[in-house]
DOGUFI-899654 format. One record per residue (C-alpha): residue in three letters; x, y, z. Coordinates in pm, whole numbers, plus 32768, in hexadecimal, padded with zeros to 4 digits. Each point is the difference from the previous one (the first is absolute). Layout:
BEGIN
AlaXYZ;...
end
This chain:
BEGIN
UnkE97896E975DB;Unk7E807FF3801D;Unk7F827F7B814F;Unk7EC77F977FC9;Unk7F067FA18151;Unk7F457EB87F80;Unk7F577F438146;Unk812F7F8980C5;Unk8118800A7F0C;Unk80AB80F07F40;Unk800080237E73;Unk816E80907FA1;Unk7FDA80917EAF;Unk8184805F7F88;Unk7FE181987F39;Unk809B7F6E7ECB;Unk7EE17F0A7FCD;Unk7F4581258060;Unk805980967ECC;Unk80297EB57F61;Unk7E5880168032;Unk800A81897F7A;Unk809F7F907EA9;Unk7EE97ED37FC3;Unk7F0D80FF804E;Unk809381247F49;Unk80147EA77ED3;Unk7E8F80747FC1;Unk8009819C800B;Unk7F6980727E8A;Unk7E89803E7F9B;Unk7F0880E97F4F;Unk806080FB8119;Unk815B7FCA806F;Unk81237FED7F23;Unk80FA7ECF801C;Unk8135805D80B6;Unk811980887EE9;Unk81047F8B7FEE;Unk7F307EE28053;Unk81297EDD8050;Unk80D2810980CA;Unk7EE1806D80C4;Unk7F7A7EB38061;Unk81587FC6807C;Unk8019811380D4;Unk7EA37FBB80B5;Unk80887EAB8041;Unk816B804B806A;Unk7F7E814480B0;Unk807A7F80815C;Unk81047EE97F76;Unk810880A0810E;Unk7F307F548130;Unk80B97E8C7FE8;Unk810A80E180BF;Unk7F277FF2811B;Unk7F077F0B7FCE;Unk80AF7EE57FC1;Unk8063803C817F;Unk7EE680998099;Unk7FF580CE8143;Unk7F3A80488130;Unk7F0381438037;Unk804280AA815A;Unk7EDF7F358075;Unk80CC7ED47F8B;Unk7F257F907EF2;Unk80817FA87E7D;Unk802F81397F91;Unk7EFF80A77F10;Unk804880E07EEE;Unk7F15810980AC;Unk80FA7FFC8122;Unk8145802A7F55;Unk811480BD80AB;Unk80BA80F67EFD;Unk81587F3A8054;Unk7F557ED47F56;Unk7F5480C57EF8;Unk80CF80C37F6E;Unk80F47F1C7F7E;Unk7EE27F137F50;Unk7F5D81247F7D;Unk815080737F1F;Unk808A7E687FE2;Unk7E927FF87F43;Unk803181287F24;Unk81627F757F93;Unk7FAF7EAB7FD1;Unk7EBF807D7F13;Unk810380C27F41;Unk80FE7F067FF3;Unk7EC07F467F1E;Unk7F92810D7F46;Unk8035816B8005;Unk7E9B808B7FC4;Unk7FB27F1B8159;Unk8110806C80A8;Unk7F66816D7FD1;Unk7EA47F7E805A;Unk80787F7F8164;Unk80EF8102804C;Unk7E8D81067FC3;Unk7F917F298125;Unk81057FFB80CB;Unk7FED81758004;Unk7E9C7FE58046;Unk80297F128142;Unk811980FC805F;Unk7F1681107FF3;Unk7EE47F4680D3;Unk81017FF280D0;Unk8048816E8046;Unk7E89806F800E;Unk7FCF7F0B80FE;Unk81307FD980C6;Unk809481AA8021;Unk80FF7FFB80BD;Unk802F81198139;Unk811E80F77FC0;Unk80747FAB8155;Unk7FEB7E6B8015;Unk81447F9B7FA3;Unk7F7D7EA87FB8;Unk7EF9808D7F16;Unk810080C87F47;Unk80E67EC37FB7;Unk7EE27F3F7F79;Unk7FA481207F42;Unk818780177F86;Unk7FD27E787F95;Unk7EB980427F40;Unk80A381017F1C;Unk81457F387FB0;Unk7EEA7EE97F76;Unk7F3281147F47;Unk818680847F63;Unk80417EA27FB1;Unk7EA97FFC7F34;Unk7FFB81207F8B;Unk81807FB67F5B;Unk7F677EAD7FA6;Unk7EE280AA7F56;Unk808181117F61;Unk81157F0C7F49;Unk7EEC7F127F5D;Unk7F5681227F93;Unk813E808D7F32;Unk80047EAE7F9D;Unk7EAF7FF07F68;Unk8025815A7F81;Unk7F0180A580ED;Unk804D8157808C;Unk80AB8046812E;Unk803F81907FB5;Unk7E7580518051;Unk7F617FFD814A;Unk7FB47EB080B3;Unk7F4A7FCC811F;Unk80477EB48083;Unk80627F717EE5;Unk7EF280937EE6;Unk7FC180FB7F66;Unk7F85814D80AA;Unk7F69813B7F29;Unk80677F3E7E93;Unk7F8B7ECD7F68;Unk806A7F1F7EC3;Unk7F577EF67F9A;Unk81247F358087;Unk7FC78073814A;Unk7E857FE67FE4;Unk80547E927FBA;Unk80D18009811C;Unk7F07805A8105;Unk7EEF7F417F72;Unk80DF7ED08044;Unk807380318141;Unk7EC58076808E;Unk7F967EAA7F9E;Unk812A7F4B8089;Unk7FA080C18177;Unk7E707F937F9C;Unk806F7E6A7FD0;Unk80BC8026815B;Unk7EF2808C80B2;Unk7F137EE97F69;Unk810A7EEA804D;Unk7FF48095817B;Unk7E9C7FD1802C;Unk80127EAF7F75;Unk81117F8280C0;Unk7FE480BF8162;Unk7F2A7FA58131;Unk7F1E81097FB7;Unk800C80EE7EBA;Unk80D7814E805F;Unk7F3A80B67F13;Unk7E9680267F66;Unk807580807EB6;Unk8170804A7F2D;Unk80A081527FCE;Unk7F9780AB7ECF;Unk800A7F2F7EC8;Unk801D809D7EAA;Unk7F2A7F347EF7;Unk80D0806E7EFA;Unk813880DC7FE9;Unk7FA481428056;Unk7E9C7FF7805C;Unk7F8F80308155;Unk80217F2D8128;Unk7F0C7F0F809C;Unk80037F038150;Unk7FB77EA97FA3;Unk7F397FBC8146;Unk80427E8980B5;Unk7F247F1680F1;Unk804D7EE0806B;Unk7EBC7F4E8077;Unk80A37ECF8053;Unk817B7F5E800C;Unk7FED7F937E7D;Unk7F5380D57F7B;Unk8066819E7F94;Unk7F0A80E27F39;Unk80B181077F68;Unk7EF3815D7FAE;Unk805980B57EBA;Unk80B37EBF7F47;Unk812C80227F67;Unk804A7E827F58;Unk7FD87F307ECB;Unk7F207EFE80AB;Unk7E8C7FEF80C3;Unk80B87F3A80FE;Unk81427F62802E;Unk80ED7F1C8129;Unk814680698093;Unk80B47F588129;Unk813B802680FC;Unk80927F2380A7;Unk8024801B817A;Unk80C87F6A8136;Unk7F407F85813D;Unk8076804B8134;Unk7F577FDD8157;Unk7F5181488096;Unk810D80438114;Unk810380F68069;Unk817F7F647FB7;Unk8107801780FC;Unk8108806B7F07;Unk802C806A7E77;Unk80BE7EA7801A;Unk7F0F7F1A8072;Unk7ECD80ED7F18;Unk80FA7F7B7EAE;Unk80177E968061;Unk7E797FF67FF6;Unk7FF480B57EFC;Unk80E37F2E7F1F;Unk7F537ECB805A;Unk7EC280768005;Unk7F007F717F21;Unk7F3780B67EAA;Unk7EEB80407F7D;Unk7F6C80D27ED6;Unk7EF180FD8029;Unk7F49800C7F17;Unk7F0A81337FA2;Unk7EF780567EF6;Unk8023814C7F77;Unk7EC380867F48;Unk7F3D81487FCA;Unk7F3680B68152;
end
């Protein structure tokens, strides 16, 4: 869930629709200088299904500590972890080469999660989150390695969370390009859709297998509008939207009473224009 601060009321934007708003952007990736995802149907799956596990959660949304709706940038692991490997199954479930794409960035959140959260050799509660974190990455990485037999990709060279490390293929070059735009369409849909943009720019983007990465730099100057730097779409210009759930700007007694506003709570769309910086 994205908790958005708007005046006096809340805008609850569900992850799935999240990535709902990643796959229409991701609809116009391809130009003179970046390469169409390929495969292009399985890709634009993936970027859209990328967090398809979060119904299990969002659908009956909790509290923060500070007993706000809970935002995605607040997440306890006990509530991640499961969405995070429900969403690589379900993508596989649809279509293997997706399946493969989400389960690469389920590795990836796990392994934000490390650099930022080390746990103390001595804090026992540390060392069982720690304990819970790797049973998600096994889970993924069994996940992952199983869709890549099935695509015949290798699994006898050296990975590094999920791609290839010291060896490349023009499979895997494919492979990379299209998940590094998968994590590029997320980041964009984030700074469309949260109170203020988490980031300035994307991770490195390759414009076509195995060239370089770049950062597709974002600004947005105002609440409908995002100017992406270094433009990576089919179009001058182009309108996405997301729907969202109003709830008053308040703290809620109990995840209980939080749900029945929620479920009754009326929507809106917000709309955004995405065009070249």
């Amino acid at each position: 869930m994205i908790r958005r601060t708007e005046k006096d009321a809340y805008w609850l934007i569900s992850q799935h629709d999240h990535a709902l708003l990643s796959g229409e952007l991701a609809k116009h990736l391809g130009n003179a200088q970046f390469a169409k995802p390929d495969p292009y149907e399985s890709t634009l799956l993936a970027i859209a299904q990328h967090d398809c596990g979060w119904p299990l959660h969002d659908e009956h949304p909790t509290r923060s500590a500070a007993k706000l709706p809970l935002d995605v940038f607040e997440t306890p692991r006990q509530i991640a972890h499961p969405v995070w490997i429900n969403s690589a199954r379900k993508a596989a479930a649809m279509d293997p080469y997706a399946g493969l794409l989400v389960s690469l960035h389920v590795l990836a959140l796990s392994a934000a999660s490390v650099s930022t959260n080390q746990p103390s050799r001595f804090d026992i509660q540390q060392m069982r989150q720690q304990f819970d974190l790797n049973k998600i990455q096994h889970q993924a990485i069994e996940l992952l390695e199983n869709l890549r037999k099935k695509l015949g990709l290798h699994i006898d060279k050296p990975l590094r969370l999920g791609l290839a490390e010291g060896w490349t293929s023009e499979a895997e070059e494919k492979l990379k390009h299209n998940f590094r735009l998968l994590q590029a369409m997320d980041v964009m849909s984030l700074a469309i859709c949260c109170t203020k943009p988490p980031e300035t720019m994307t991770g490195q983007v390759h414009p076509r297998p195995g060239l370089t990465g770049i950062k597709l730099q974002l600004h947005r100057p105002t609440t409908d509008q995002l100017l992406v730097k270094q433009w990576p779409f089919d179009v001058d210009q182009f309108e996405v939207s997301v729907p969202y759930r109003i709830v008053p700007q308040r703290t809620y007694a109990s995840d209980e009473e939080l749900r029945v506003v929620y479920a009754s709570a009326p929507t809106d769309q917000l709309r955004v224009l995405v065009r070249s910086a």
